[in-house]
N, C-alpha and C positions, 0 to 999 in steps of 0.2 A: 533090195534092202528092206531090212522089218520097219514097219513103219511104228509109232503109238496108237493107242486104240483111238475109236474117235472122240469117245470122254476127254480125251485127252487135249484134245487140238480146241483150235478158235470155234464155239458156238457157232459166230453167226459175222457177218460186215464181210467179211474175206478183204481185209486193211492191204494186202499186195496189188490186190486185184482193185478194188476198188481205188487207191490211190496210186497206180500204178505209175501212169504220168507224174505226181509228183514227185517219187521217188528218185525216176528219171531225172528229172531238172535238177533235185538238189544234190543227187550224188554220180559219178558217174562212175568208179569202179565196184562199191558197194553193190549200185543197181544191176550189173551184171553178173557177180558174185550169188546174187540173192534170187535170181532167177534161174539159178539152176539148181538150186536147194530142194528140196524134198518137202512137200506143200504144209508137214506138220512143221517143219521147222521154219520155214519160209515166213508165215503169217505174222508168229510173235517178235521174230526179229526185225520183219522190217515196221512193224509199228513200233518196238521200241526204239529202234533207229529213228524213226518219221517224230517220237517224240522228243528223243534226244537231242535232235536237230531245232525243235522246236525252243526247246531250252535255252539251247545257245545260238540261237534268233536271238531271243530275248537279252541275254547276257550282252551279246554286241551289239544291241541297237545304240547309238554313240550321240543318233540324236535325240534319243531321251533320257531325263535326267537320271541318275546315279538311285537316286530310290525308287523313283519310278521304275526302271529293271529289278530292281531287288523285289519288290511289293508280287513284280509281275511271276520272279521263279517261283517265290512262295506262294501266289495265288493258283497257279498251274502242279506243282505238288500239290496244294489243298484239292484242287478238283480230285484229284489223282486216289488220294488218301482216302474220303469220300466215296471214290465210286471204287473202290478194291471192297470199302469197309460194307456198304448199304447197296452195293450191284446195280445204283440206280441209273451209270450214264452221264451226259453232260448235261445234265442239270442238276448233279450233285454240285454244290459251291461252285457256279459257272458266274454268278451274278458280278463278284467281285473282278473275275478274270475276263470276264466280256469288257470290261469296263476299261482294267488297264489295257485291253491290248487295243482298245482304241485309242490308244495315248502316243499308241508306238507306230512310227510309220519305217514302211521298209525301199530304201529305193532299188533295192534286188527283188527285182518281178515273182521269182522264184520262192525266197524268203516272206515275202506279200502274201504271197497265195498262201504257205505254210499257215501262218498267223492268221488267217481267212477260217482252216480246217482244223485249228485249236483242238473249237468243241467236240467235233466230230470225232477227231482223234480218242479226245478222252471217251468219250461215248463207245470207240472200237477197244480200248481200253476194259471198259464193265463188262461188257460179251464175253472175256475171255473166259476160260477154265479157270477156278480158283489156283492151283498150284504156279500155272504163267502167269495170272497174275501178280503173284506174289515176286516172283522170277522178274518182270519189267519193274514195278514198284522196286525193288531191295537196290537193283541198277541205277537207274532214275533216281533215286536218294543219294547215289555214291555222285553219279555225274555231277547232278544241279547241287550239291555241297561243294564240290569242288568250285565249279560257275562260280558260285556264291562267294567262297574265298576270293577266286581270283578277280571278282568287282571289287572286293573290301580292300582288296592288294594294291590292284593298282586303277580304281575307280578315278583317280585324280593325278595319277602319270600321266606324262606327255615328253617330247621328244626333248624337252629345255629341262626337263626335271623327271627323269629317267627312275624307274624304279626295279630293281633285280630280287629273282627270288636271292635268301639268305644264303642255305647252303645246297650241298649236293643233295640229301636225305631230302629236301626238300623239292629241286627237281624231278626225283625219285618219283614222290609222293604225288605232283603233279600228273606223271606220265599213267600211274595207277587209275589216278580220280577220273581221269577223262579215257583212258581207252583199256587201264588193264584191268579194270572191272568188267569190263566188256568180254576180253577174253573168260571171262571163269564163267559170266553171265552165258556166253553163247554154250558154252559146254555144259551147263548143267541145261539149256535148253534143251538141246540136243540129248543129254543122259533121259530127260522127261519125254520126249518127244519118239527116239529112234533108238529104243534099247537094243545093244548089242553093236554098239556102231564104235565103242571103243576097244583098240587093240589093247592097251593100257588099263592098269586101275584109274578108276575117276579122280578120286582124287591128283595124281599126277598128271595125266590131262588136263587138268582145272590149273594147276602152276605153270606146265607150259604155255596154256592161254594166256594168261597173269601174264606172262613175261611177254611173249608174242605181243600181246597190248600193248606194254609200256615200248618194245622197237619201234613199232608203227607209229604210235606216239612222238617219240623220240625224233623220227627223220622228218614228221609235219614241223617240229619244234627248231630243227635245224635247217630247213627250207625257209620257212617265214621269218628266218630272222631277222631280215632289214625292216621287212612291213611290222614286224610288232616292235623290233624298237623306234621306226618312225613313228610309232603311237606313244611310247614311252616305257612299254612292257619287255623285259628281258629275263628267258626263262633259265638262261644260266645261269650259273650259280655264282653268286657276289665274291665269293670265299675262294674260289677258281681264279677267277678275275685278278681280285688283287693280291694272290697267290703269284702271279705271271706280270705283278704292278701296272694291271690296266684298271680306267674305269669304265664303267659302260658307257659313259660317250666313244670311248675309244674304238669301242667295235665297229662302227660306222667313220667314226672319223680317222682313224687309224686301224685298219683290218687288216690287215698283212701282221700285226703285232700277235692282234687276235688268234691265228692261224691254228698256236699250239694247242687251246683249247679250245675250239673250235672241232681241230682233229680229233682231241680225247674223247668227246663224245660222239663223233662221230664214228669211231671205233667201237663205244658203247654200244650204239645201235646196232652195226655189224652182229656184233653178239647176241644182242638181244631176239635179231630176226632170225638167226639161229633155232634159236626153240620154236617158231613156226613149222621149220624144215621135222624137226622131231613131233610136232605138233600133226603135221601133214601124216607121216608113215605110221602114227598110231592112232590111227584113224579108217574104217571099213566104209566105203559107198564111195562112188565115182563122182556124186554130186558133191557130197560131202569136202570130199578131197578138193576137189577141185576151188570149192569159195574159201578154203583157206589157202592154199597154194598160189593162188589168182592173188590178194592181197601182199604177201610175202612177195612174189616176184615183180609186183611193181615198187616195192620197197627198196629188194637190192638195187633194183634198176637207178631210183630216185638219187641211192647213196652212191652209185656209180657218176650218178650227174653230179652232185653238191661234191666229189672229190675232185673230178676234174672239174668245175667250176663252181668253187666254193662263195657261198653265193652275199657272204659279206664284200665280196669282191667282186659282185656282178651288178650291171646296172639293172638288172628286169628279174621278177618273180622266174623260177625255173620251175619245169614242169615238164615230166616225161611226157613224148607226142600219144599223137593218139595209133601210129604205128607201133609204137613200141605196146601200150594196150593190147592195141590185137595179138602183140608177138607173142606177149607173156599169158594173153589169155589158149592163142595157142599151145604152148607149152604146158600151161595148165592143166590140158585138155588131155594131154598126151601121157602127164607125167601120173 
């Protein structure tokens, strides 16, 4: 596979390598996805992952106050914005961000450590090439805006006073902010990185990612449903709901009513992980191939579980094993 030149790649920190282990802890199909990547592409994705991650630390920490999170995403963009603009590192605007993230405590060991390597992060951050930098910055804006709605949304839900997004377009709009920016993001990495790696025009590459984000999306959305309406957050769409005369207590306290839309988007995502499969075959490098095929097939896999145990009907979090990981990472492998 052609690789970028080296002007083109991470300067200096090598953010995979160096943060290797944390990567590890915080994600675990990502992590293996991203270690077979091709080392230009490899670098800036998993530091924008490692900060994306960091972001939404920040967004869920529950025991710190509602502006204290907010103060903190926009002090973590300000470093951000800072060291793209003056290439100086984490001591571009780190003053204010050192400050809140000592406000925040994580009782996930994993999450703890993340919030430890902030600065550092941002620091791996300034090292980059200008063009990825701009590439992690444009994401990173798209992500932590969304973050940011979704504290203002439902920053004061809870399980007694339940809050739903409005409507569909707004689901939608959700499944974009948090992963299908992600997909256009990874693709134009990869256009900068690995020219000649698309079978396709970029542009349509860039849509299928788009879409490919919001399935993935989509089935994290329909998996956590009990856990985030035991919080008081419900990413269906209110206008669904009482379309089929449920409220959103009903989900939980009457889920079998739930069922029918429940299913409708779970057929949504069906489709949606679709254009991965399209995503996959127009696409040149075995590496390549492989960490988006890796992703998709634990997707189908996921929407295979939540059909046969639909999981407003389930007493426990569902979660493909870790056999099934290796299955689909072998098939990844193969396909």
């Amino acid at each position: 596979m052609k690789r970028g030149s080296t002007q083109d790649r991470v300067s200096a920190s090598q953010p995979e390598s160096q943060f290797g282990p944390l990567l590890k802890t915080v994600s675990r199909s990502f992590y293996l996805s991203l270690r077979f990547l091709p080392e230009g592409v490899r670098e800036p994705l998993g530091l924008a992952y490692l900060l994306a991650r960091t972001s939404d630390t920040l967004a869920d920490a529950s025991d710190a106050a509602l502006g204290v999170r907010l103060e903190a995403l926009d002090a973590l963009m300000q470093a951000l914005e800072s060291a793209h603009e003056n290439e100086c590192g984490s001591e571009c605007g780190s003053d204010s961000l050192t400050a809140l993230l000592a406000e925040i405590q994580c009782p996930n060991p994993a999450e703890a450590a993340l919030l430890r390597k902030a600065e550092e992060l941002v620091g791996c951050f300034a090292r980059l090439q200008a063009p990825l930098r701009e590439e992690v910055l444009s994401v990173l804006r798209t992500i932590t805006g969304g973050q940011r709605g979704d504290l203002v949304r439902f920053g004061y839900a809870s399980a007694s006073a339940p809050q739903a997004l409005p409507r569909a377009e707004d689901t939608v709009a959700y499944t974009y902010a948090v992963a299908g920016c992600v997909g256009e993001f990874w693709t134009r990495i990869c256009a900068l990185q690995t020219p000649g790696f698309s079978r396709l025009q970029t542009a349509e590459l860039i849509e299928l990612g788009r879409i490919f984000g919001q399935g993935l999306q989509l089935v994290n959305i329909l998996r956590d449903l009990p856990e985030d309406l035991r919080m008081g957050r419900c990413y269906l769409p209110l206008e669904a709901l009482q379309e089929a005369k449920l409220k959103v207590s009903d989900l939980l306290e009457n889920p079998t009513k739930a069922r029918p839309v429940f299913e409708h988007w779970l057929m949504q995502a069906e489709v949606w992980l679709e254009a991965g499969a399209a995503y996959t075959k127009g696409i040149r490098g075995r590496r390549l191939r492989f960490s988006v095929a890796l992703p998709r097939l634990l997707g189908v896999e996921t929407l295979a579980l939540l059909r046969r145990n639909p999981p407003l009907e389930t007493g426990h979090r569902l979660r493909v094993t870790r056999g099934t990981v290796l299955k689909c990472a072998l098939k990844a492998l193969l396909s």
